[in-house]
C-alpha positions in Angstrom: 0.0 0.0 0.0 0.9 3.5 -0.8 0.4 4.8 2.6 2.5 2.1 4.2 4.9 2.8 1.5 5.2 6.6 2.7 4.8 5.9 6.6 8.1 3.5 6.2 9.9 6.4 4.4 8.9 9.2 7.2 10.6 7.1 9.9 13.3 6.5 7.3 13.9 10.1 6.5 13.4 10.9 10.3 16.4 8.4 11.2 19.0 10.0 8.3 17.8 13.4 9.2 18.2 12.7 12.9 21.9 10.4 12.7 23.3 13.1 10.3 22.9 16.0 12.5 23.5 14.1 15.8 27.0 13.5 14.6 27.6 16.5 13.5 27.0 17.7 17.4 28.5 15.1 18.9 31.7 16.1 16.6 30.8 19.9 17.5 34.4 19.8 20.2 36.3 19.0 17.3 34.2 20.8 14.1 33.2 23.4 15.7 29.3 23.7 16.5 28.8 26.0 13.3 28.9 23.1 11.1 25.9 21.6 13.5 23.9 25.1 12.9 25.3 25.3 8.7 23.1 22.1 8.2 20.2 22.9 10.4 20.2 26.2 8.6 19.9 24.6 5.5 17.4 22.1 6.9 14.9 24.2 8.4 14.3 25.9 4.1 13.8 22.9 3.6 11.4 22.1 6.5 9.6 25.3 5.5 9.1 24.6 1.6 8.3 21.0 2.0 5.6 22.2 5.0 4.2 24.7 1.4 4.2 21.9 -1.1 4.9 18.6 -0.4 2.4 16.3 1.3 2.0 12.4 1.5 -1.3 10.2 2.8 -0.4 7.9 5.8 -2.4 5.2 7.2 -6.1 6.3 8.8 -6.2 8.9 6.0 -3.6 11.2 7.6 -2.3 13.8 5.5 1.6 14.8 6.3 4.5 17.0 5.2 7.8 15.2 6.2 8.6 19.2 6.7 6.6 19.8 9.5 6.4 16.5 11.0 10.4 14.8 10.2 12.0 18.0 10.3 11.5 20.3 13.3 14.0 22.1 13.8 12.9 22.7 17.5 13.8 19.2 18.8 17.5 19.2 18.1 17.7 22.9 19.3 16.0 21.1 22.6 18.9 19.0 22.3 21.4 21.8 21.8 19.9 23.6 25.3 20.5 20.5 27.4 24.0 19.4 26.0 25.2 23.4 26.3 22.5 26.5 26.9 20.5 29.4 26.5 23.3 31.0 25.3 24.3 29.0 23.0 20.7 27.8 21.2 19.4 31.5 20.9 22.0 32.1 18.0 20.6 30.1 15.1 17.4 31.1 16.5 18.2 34.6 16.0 20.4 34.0 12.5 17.8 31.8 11.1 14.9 34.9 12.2 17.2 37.6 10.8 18.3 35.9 7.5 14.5 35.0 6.7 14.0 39.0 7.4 16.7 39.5 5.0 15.2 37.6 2.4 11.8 39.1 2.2 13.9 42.8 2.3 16.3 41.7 -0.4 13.9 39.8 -2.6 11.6 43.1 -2.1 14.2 45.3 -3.7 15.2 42.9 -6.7 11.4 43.4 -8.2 12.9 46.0 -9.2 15.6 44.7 -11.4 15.3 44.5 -15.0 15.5 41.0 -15.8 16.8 39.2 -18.9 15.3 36.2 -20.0 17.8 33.5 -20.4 15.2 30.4 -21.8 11.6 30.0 -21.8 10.0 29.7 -18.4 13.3 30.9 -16.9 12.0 34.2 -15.2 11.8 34.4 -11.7 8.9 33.5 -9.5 8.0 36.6 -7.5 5.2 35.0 -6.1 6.8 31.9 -5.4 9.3 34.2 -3.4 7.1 36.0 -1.2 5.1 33.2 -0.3 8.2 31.2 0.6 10.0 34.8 2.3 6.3 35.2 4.3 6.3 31.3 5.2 9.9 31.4 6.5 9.4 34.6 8.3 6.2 33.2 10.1 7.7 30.1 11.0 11.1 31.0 12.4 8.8 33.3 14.5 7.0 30.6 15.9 10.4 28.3 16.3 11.3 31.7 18.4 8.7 30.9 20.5 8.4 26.8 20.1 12.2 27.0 21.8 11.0 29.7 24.9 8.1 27.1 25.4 10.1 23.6 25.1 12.5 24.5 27.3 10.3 26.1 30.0 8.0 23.0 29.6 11.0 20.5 29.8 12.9 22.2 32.9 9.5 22.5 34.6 8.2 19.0 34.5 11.3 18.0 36.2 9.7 18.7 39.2 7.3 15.7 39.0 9.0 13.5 36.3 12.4 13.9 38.0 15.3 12.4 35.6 13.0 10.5 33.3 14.7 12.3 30.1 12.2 10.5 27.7 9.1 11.9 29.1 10.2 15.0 29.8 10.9 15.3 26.3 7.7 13.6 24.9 5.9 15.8 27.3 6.9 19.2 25.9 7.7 17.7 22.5 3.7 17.4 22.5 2.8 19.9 23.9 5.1 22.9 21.4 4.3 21.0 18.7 0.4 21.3 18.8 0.9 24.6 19.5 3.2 24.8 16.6 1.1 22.9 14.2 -2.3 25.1 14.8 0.0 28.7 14.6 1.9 27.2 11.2 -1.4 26.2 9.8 -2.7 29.5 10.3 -0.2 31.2 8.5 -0.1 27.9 5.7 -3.9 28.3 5.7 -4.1 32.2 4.9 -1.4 32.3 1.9 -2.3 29.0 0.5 -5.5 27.9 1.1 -4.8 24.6 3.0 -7.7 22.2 3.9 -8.7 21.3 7.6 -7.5 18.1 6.7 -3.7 19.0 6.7 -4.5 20.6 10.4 -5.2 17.4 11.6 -3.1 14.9 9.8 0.2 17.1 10.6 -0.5 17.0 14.3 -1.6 13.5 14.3 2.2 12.9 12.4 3.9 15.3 14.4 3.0 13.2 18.0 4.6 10.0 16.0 7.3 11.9 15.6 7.4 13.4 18.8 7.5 9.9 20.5 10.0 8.3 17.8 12.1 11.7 18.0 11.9 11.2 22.0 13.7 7.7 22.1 16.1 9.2 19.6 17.5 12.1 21.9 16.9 10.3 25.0 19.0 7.2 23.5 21.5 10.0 22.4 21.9 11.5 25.5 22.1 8.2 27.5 24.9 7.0 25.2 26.6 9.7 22.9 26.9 12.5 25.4 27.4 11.0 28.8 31.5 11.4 28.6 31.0 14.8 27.4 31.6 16.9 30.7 29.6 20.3 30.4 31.3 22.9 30.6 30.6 25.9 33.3 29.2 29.2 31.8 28.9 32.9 32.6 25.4 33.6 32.8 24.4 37.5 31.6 20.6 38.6 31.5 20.7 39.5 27.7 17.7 38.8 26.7 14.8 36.2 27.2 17.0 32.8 26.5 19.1 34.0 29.0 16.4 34.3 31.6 15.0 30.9 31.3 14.8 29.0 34.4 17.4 26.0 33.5 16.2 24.0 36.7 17.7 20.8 35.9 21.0 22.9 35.8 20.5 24.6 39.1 19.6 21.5 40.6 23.2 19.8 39.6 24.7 23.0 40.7 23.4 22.9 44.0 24.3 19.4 43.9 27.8 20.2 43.9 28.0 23.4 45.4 26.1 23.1 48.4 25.9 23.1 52.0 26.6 20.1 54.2 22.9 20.0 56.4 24.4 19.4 59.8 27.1 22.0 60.1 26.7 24.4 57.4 29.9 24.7 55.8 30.3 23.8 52.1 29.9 20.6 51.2 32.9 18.3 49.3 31.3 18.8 46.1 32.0 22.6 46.5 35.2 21.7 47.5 35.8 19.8 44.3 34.9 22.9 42.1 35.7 25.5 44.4 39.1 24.3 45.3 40.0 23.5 42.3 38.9 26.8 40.4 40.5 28.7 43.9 44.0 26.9 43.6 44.6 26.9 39.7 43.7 30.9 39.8 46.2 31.6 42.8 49.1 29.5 40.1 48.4 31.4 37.1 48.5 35.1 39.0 51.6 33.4 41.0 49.4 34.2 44.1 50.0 32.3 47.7 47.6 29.6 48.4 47.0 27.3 51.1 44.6 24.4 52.0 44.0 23.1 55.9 43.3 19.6 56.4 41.8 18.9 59.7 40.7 15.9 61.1 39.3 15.3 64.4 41.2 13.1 66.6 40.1 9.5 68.0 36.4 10.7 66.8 35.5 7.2 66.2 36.0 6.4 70.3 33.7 9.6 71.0 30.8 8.2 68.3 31.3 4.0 69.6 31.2 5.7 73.5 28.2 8.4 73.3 26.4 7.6 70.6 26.0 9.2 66.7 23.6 12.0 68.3 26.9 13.3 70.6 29.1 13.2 67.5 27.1 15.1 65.5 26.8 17.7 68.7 30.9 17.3 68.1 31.0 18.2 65.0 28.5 20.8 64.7 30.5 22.2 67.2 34.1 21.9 66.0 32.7 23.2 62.6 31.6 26.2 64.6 34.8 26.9 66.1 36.9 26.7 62.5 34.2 29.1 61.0 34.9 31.3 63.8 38.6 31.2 63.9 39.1 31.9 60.2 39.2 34.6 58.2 36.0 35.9 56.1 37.4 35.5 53.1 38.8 31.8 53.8 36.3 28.5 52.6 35.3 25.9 54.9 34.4 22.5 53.5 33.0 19.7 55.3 35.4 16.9 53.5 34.0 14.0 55.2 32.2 12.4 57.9 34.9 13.6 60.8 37.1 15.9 58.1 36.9 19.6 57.5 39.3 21.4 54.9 39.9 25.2 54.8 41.0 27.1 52.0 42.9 30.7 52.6 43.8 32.7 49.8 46.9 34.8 49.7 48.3 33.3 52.7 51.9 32.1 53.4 53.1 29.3 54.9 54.1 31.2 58.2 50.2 32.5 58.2 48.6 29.2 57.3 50.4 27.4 59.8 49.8 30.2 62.7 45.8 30.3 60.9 45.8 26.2 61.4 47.8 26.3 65.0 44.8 29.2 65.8 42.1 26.7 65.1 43.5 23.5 66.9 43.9 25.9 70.4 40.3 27.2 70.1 38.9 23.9 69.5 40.8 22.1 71.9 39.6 25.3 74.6 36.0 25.2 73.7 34.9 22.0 72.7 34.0 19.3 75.2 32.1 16.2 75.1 31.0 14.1 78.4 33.8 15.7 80.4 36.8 15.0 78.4 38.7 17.2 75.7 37.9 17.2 71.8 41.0 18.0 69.7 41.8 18.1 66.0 45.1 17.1 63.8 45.7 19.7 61.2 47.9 19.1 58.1 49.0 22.3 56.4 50.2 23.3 52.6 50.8 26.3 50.8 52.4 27.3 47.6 53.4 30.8 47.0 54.7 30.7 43.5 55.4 27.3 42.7 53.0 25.5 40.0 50.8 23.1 42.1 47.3 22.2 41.2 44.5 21.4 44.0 45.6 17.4 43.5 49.4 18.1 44.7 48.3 20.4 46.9 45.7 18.0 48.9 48.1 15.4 48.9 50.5 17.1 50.5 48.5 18.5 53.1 46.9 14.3 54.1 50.9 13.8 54.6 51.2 16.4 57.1 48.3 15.1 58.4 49.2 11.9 58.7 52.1 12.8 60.0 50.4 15.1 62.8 48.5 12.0 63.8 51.8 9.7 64.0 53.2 12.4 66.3 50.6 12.1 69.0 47.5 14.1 67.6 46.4 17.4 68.5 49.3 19.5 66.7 50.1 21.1 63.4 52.1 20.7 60.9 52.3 21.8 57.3 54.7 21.9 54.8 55.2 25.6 52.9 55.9 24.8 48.7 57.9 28.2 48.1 59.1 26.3 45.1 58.0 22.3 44.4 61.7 21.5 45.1 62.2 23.3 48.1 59.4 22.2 50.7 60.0 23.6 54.5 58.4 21.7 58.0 56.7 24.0 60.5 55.6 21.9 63.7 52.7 23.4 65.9 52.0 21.2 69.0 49.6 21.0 72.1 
């Protein structure tokens, strides 16, 4: 049958259309992602004039344009927002608007050319032109606002759907493309006369596609894109891509950079970005930095004797004490269960060990538990000027550490990286 005939060849044309651009953004850290927008560029004329003039019957009678219902433009720039972000997906959106905008000027302006003939039936199609120009120009306004609504409705339902990708994106997949089918219709309707009929059959094609074109960037993501780190951006309020509400984002950002609930220093996955972003700055400006280990000493015979409620008391406590004793500009992490690391910027070695020594008196003063004394082990390191990265620099201070605890516990002791060959011991003790 015919209609089976053409239904095979949408999912066929849906699957080259899809594999060819996926790889070009997949290959966008080595092409360049203006090869990935060249070709949707390019694909999205052609979504426009097929969508004028090219329809097919599918089973039940449906009547379909592989334009509107293969080639979307909108569900790859979906894919583009979650794989980079607002920033990044507004600019086709805003090339393809102002380039349609173009053509409509330009082609305005050549009526006005006197034309030469070159063949019979070689003059050019004004009318063609315009209705093309005024298609192109209507729809890239609507993918304007398809994108604005996809990624609002994708973000948002993560609040119920949580990290199931393929709903999410069938979801607002069928939801912007209804909306998109009735508002291209309208303007399809008004400058060519199209029948009710290719209303309905284009939306009924458009949710297969959304739910075949859902496995597809759900499978992508799952499997094409999960070694792809992402990259963290500057975010400016520019203009309306810029203020959408990337929730999912936020979410992992908060993730990683928030605070631990019982003591309400940083958590270790600020550490991990913090740290690193805090250390590798201080090396390229050739800026001191140093990094406090601090662990607290025989915490495990506190938590077996009093009980998990007492050692949280401890260590909402000794937390308080560090936050107190250090400067407002240094970082306090919470590393690990019984572990707290401290990050001062622009500190020598002399000052980080004095800061560190500070901290281990006021703890050992102030903090008690059932009568008997709670002290700490601190394991110091600094660079001032000598290329260490956060890695190095953490290692070194767990040696002191280690060493601190080897010694008899409750002292300091940090080693000062003026240059990574020339590493001095200062000793702090109780």
């Amino acid at each position: 049958m015919p209609e089976l005939s053409n239904l095979a060849l949408l999912a066929a044309d849906a699957l080259v259309y899809f594999a060819v651009l996926a790889g070009l953004f997949r290959l966008r850290h080595r092409l360049g992602i203006g090869a990935f927008f060249c070709a949707l560029g390019v694909m999205h004329f052609i979504e426009t004039y097929l969508a004028s003039i090219f329809y097919v019957t599918l089973p039940l009678g449906i009547v379909t344009s592989p334009g509107s219902s293969v080639l979307f433009t909108g569900k790859l720039l979906l894919l583009v927002y979650i794989r980079e972000d607002a920033k990044v997906v507004r600019q086709p959106i805003y090339g393809l608007l102002i380039g349609n905008l173009l053509m409509v000027a330009l082609a305005a302006l050549m009526r006005h050319h006197s034309l030469a003939q070159l063949g019979p039936g070689g003059m050019a199609d004004f009318a063609f032109l315009d209705q093309m120009g005024a298609l192109m120009v209507w729809g890239t306004a609507l993918l304007f606002v398809d994108c604005i609504l996809i990624v609002i409705l994708y973000e948002h339902s993560r609040s119920w759907l949580r990290d199931r990708v393929f709903l999410r994106l069938a979801l607002a997949g069928a939801a912007v493309l209804t909306f998109d089918q009735f508002g291209f219709y309208a303007g399809l309707h008004l400058l060519t006369g199209a029948p009710v009929s290719v209303l309905l059959g284009g939306w009924a094609a458009k949710m297969g596609a959304v739910a075949i074109y859902s496995v597809l960037v759900a499978g992508y993501l799952r499997f094409a894109e999960r070694s792809i780190g992402r990259q963290p951006k500057q975010a400016r309020v520019a203009d309306v891509f810029e203020m959408l509400t990337y929730r999912e984002r936020y979410e992992d950002l908060l993730a990683r950079t928030g605070r631990d609930a019982l003591t309400g220093a940083y958590d270790r996955g600020r550490l991990e970005t913090h740290g690193r972003e805090a250390i590798a700055a201080a090396a390229q400006a050739e800026r001191p930095v140093s990094l406090l280990l601090i662990d607290i000493d025989d915490f495990k015979t506190f938590n077996d004797r009093l009980g998990h409620a007492a050692g949280d008391a401890i260590i909402r406590s000794i937390a308080q004490e560090i936050m107190a004793t250090v400067r407002a500009s240094d970082t306090v992490f919470r590393f690990g269960g019984d572990e707290f690391v401290v990050i001062s910027e622009d500190v020598t070695g002399e000052a980080a060990l004095a800061l560190g020594e500070r901290v281990r008196r006021e703890i050992a003063t102030r903090v008690e538990s059932a009568g008997s004394r709670v002290t700490v082990s601190i394991g110091v390191a600094t660079t001032a000027g000598g290329v260490v990265d956060y890695d190095s620099l953490f290692q070194l201070a767990d040696r002191c550490l280690y060493q601190a605890k080897a010694a008899g516990r409750n002292c300091t002791i940090g080693d000062r990286v003026a240059s990574p060959e020339a590493p001095v011991r200062l000793v702090y003790s109780g």
